[in-house]
C-alpha positions as CSV (number, residue, x, y, z in Angstrom):
1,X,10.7,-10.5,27.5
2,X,8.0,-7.9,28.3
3,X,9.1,-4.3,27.4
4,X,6.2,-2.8,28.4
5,X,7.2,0.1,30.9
6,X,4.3,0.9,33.5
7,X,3.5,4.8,32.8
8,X,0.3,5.9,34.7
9,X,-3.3,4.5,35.9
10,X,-6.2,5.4,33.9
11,X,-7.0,7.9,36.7
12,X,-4.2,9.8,36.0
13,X,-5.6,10.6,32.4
14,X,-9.1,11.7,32.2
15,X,-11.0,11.1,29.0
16,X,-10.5,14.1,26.4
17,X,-6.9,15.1,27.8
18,X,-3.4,14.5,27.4
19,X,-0.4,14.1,29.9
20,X,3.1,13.8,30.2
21,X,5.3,11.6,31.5
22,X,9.1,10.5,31.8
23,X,10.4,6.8,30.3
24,X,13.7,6.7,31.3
25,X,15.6,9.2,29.3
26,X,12.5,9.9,27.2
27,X,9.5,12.1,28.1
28,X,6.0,10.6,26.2
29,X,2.7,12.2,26.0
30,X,0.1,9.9,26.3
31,X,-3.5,10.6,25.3
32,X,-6.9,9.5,26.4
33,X,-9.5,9.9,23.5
34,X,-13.5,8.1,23.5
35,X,-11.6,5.3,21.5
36,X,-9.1,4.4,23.8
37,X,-5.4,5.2,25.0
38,X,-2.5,6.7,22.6
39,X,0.9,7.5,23.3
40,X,3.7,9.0,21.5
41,X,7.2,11.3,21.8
42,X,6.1,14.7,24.0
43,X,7.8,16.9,21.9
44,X,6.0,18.7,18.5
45,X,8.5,18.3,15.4
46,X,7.4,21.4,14.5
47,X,9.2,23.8,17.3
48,X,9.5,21.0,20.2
49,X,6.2,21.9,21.4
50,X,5.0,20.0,24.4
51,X,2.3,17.5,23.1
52,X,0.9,16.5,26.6
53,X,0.2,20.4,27.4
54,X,-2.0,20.4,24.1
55,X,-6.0,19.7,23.4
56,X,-7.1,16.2,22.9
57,X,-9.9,16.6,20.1
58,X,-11.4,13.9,18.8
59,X,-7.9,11.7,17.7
60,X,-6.5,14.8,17.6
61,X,-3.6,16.3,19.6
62,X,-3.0,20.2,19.3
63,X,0.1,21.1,19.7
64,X,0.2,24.4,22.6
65,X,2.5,26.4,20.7
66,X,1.3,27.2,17.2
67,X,-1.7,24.6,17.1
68,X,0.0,22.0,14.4
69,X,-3.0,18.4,14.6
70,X,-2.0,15.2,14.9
71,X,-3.5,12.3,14.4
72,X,-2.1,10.7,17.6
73,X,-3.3,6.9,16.4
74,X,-0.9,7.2,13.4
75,X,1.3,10.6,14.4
76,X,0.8,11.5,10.7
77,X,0.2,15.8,10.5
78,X,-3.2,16.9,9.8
79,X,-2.0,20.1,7.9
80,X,1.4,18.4,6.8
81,X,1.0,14.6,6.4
82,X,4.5,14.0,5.7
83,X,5.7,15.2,9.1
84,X,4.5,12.7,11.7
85,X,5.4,12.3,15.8
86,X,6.6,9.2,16.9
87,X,3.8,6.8,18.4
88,X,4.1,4.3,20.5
89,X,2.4,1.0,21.4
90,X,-0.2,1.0,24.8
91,X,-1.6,-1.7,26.2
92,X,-3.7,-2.1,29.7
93,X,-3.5,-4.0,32.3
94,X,-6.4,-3.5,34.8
95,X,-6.5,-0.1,35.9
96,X,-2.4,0.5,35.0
97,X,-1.4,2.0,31.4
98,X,1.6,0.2,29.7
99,X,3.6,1.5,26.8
100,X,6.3,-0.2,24.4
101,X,8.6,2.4,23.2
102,X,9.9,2.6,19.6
103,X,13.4,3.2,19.3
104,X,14.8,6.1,18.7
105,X,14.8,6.7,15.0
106,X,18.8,7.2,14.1
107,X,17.8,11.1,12.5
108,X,15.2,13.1,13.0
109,X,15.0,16.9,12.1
110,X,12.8,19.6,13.4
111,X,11.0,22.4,11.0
């Protein structure tokens, strides 16, 4: 079974940026850096910040809100590495950007 849920075309997300977008009951950010496509949860652990509103630098996403970095190939916080946003797999398919969600881990907390 494919569980690979269609999200956007490449279009949609221009190199260097980040974008939002709704999986069902989730909303994902999903990230365009030189070295290819990211994705992860849209909201910042620190304060629920939107990730797809903040700066793609590098493998970077800066949160909009107080400017927390993460590293969005393996979530893990630049400043903090034990805090971490949840990734999730992409894959493409032509021009169309695909994304396996991880499950909803059973408890997460916010700082």
């Amino acid at each position: 079974m494919d569980d690979f849920l269609e999200i956007a075309n490449i279009a949609d997300i221009p190199p260097g940026r980040a974008r939002a977008f709704d999986a069902g009951d989730r909303k994902i950010a999903v990230y365009h850096t030189a070295n290819g496509f990211y994705a992860s949860d849209n909201s910042c652990p620190h304060r629920g910040g939107p990730l797809g509103e903040g700066d793609v630098i590098g493998n970077e996403i800066v949160c909009p809100w107080h400017l927390w970095g993460f590293d969005v190939q393996t979530g893990v916080c630049l400043a903090v590495p034990s805090l971490h946003i949840q990734t999730h797999e992409v894959r493409l398919d032509g021009e169309r950007v695909l994304v396996r969600l991880t499950p909803v881990p059973a408890t997460t907390e916010s700082l």
